[in-house]
N, C-alpha and C positions, 0 to 999 in steps of 0.2 A: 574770947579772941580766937578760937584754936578749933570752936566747932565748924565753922564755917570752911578751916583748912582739910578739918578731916572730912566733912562730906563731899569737898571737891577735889578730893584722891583717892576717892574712894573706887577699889580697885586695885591700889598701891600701897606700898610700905610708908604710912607718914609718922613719922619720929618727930615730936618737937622742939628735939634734942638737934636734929641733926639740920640741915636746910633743907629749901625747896630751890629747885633750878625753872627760871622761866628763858628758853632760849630758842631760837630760831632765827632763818634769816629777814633783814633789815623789813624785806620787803616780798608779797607773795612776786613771783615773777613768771611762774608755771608750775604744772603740778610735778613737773619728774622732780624739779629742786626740792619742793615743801616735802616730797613723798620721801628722798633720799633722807633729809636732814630729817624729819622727824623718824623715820626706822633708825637708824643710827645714834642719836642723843636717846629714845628711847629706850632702846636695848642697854646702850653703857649705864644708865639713870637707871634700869632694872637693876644690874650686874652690881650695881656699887648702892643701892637702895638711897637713893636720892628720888621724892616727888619730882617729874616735870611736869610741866606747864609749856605746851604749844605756844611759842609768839611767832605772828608775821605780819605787818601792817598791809590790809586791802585796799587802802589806798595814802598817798603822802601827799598830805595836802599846806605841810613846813617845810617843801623844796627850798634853795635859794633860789636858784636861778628857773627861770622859767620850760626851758629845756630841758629839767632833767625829767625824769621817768616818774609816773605819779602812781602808774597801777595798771591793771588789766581792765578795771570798770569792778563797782562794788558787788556786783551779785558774783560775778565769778569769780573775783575775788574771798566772797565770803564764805562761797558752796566751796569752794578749794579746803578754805579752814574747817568747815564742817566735815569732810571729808576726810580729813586728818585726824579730827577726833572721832570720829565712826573707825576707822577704819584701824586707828593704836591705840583706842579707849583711853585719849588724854583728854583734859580740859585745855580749850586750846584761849589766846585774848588776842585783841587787835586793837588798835587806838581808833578814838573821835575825836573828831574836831568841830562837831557844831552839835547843839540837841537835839538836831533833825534827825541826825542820825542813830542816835541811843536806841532808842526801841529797835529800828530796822536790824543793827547789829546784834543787838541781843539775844532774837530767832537762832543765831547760828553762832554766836563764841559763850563763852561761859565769867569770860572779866572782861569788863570795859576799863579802860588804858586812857588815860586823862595828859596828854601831854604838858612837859614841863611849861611851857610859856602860856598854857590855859589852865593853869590849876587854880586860877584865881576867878574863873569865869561860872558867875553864880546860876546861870540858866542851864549851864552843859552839866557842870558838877549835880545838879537837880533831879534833869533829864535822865543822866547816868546813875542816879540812886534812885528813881523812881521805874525803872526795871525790874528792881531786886535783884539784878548779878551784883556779884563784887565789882566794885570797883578799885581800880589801882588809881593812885593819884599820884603821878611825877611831882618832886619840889622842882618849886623854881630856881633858875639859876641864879635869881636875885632874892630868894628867901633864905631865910635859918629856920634850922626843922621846927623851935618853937613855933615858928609864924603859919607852921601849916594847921597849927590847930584850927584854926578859921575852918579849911576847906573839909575838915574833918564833920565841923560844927555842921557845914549845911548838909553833908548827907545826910547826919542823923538826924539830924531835924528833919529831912524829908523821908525817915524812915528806913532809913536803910541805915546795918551798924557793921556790913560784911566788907569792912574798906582797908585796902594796904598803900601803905606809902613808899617811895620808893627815892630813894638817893641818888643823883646826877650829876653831882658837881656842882662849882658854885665860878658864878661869873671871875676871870680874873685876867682884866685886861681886855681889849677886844676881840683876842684871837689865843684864851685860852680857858683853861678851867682847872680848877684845884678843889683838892674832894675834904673836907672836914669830917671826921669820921665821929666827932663828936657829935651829929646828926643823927648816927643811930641810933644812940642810948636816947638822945632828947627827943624824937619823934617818936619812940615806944613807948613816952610816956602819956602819948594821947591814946594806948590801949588798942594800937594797932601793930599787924607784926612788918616787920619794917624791910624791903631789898635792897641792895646794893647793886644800880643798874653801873657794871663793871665796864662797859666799854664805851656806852654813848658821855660817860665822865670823861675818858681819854680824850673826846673831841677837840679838835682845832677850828671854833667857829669863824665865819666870817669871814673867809679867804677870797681873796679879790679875783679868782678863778672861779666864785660860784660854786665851787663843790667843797664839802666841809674835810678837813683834813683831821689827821688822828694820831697816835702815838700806842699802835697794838702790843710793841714788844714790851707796856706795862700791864696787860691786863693779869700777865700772875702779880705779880704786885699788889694790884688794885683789888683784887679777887683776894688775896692771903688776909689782906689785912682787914677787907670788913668780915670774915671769918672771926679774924682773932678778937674781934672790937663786939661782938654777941650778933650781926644782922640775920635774921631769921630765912634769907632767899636771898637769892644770886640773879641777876640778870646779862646774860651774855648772848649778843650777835652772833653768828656763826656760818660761814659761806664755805663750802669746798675748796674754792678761788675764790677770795674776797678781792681781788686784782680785776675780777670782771663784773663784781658786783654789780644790779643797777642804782643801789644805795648803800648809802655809807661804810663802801668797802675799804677807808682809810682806816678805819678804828675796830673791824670786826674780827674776831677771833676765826682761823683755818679748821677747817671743820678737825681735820684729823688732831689738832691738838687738842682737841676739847678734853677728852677723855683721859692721859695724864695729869692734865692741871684736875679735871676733879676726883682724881684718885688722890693727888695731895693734899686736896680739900679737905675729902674726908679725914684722913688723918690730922691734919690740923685742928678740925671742928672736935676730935674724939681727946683730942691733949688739952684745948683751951673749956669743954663744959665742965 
């Protein structure tokens, strides 16, 4: 489980003692943003010897409403991401959403990103192992970590064994979500290392305004406790001004807070191994 982490931080301090951080903003939007937020998570993620992982979706193709912002167009979108990892020697991911796109993507990120409401979709999950990047696979909001073994099953079967799973929350209500942390433990036992995606769990789905709403002032919280509960990686959103976000700046972490919350991380992670 743990080679595949080490060749893709390699370059970095990876302890598999301590976590890995995958964070960036929602959405690429232009490069001065992707260029600020990744020097900055960067640097604090040297400083406090935390793996990062570049995220930024090139394009959101799970909008609600029609109106909102999907992307710049996937090629510039993508050279953006490649640019990122050239230029702070990170590994950077981005989501798919159909298997047309797997391969195209893969030229330029390093983990392909399986959105929660497709982790069930047997052609993309395929396409996406049949790359040979890691794949990350989001549970769904309507699964239990046991039931992810399925999506585990078809990569390896299609050859590929480099897969993380990653925690979201769990359906509750029509306009909420609640995280079972009991998730962690039982999806690490499909022998994969397992994230805690810490802020898109805060969601407020489904708001009758078309834009999804969120609950930021828990992402310490949310972030504390799957530290204390073993998850192997963190995944946090992160905007300067999540207020002007063009996605999902209801639930995303202020860029300037980042770096307190994972100074307590760390020390949290170094009391509970």
């Amino acid at each position: 489980m743990e080679k595949f982490l080490t060749d893709l931080f390699e370059g970095q301090t990876y302890d598999p003692n301590n976590f890995f951080l995958i964070a960036g903003p929602c959405v690429v939007e232009g490069e001065e943003l992707v260029m600020e937020i990744a020097d900055k998570v960067s640097t604090t993620c040297k400083n406090l010897g935390i793996p990062y992982i570049f995220k930024a979706s090139y394009r959101k193709a799970n909008r609600t409403s029609a109106s909102s912002f999907t992307g710049l167009g996937d090629d510039t979108g993508l050279s953006l991401l490649k640019k990122v990892k050239e230029r702070y020697k990170l590994p950077v991911t981005s989501d798919i959403h159909a298997h047309e796109e797997a391969a195209h993507a893969a030229e330029y990120i390093d983990i392909l990103q399986i959105p929660a409401f497709l982790c069930r979709q047997t052609d993309l999950l395929i396409a996406a192992a049949e790359t040979g990047k890691i794949v990350n696979v989001k549970k769904g909001q309507f699964l239990s970590g046991p039931a992810m073994k399925f999506a585990v099953e078809k990569i390896r079967k299609a050859g590929n064994e480099n897969i993380i799973l990653t925690e979201r929350g769990t359906t509750f209500g029509y306009q909420d979500l609640v995280v079972d942390y009991r998730n962690i433990p039982w999806m690490q036992e499909h022998q994969t290392p397992v994230v805690m995606d810490v802020t898109h769990s805060l969601q407020q789905p489904n708001q009758t305004s078309g834009i999804t709403g969120g609950n930021p002032q828990l992402i310490g919280t949310i972030a504390k406790a799957a530290i204390a509960t073993g998850a192997n990686g963190l995944f946090i959103e992160t905007h300067p001004n999540p207020a002007v976000a063009k996605s999902d700046g209801a639930n995303m972490l202020r860029l300037d807070l980042l770096e307190p919350l994972l100074q307590q991380l760390v020390k949290l992670r170094k009391a509970v191994i």
